[in-house]
C-alpha positions in Angstrom: -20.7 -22.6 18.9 -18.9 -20.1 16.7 -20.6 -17.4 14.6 -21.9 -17.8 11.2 -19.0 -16.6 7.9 -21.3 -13.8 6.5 -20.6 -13.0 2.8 -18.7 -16.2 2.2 -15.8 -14.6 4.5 -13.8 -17.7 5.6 -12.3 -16.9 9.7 -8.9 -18.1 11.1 -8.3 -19.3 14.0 -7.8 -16.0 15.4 -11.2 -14.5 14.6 -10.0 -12.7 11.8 -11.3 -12.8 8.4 -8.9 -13.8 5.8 -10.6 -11.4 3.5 -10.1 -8.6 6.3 -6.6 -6.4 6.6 -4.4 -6.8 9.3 -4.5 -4.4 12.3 -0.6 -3.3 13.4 0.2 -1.1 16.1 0.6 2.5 15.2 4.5 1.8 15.4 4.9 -0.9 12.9 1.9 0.8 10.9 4.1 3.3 10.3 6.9 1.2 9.4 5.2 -0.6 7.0 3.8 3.1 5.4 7.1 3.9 5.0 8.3 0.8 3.3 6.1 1.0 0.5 6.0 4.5 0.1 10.3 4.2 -0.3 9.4 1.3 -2.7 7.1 3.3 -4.4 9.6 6.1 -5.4 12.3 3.4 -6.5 8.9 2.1 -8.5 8.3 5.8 -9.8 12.0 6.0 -11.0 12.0 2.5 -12.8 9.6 3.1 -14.4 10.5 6.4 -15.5 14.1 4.8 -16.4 12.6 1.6 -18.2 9.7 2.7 -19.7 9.0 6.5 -19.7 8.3 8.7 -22.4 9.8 8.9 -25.6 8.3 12.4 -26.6 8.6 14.3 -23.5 5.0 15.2 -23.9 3.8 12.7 -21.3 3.1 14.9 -18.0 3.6 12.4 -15.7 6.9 9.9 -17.0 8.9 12.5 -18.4 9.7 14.3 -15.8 11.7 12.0 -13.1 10.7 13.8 -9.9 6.9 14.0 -11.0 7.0 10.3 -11.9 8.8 9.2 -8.2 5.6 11.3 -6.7 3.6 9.7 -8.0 4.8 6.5 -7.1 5.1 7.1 -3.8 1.5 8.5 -3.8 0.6 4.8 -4.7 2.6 3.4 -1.7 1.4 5.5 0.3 -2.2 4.4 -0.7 -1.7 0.9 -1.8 -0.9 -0.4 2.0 -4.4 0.0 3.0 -5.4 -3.3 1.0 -3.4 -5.1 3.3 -2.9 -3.5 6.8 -4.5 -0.9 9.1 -3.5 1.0 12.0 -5.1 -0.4 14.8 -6.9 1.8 17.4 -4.3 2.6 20.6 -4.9 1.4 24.1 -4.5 3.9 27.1 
C-alpha cells in the first residue's frame, strides 16, 4: 500500500509531488538558470523600452542597464519555483 498525500499534496506516478519542484542534474540545472536569467535581461529591457519612466526619477527603469539587472536578478531567483538542482552521485 502506498503512503498517505500529507497536506492535500496529490503524487504522480513517479513518487513526486505535483506540488513539489523538479530535481535536474547539475548540468541541465544550469542550463535552465541560464535561460531565465537571459530571459530576464530581455524582460529588464522590455520593460524598460515599453514602459519605463517618463521622468527619469525612477531609480530602477530609467536607467537601461540597472533595469536589465534587475531582471535578471529575478531569473535568476524565479527558477527555484519550479526546479532544483538535484544532489550529485559519486
Amino acid at each position: 500500500m502506498s503512503e498517505p498525500v500529507k497536506n492535500n499534496e496529490q503524487r504522480n506516478e513517479g513518487g513526486r509531488s505535483r506540488l513539489s519542484p523538479l530535481r535536474l542534474a547539475p548540468r541541465k540545472y544550469f542550463t535552465v538558470l541560464s535561460a531565465f536569467v537571459i530571459l530576464g535581461i530581455f524582460g529588464g529591457y522590455g520593460y524598460y523600452a515599453l514602459i519605463g519612466c517618463s521622468t527619469g526619477s525612477c531609480a530602477i527603469t530609467s536607467n537601461p542597464y540597472m533595469s536589465m539587472v534587475w531582471g535578471g536578478l529575478i531569473g535568476y531567483l524565479l527558477p527555484d519555483f519550479f526546479v532544483k538542482k538535484a544532489a550529485e552521485e559519486n
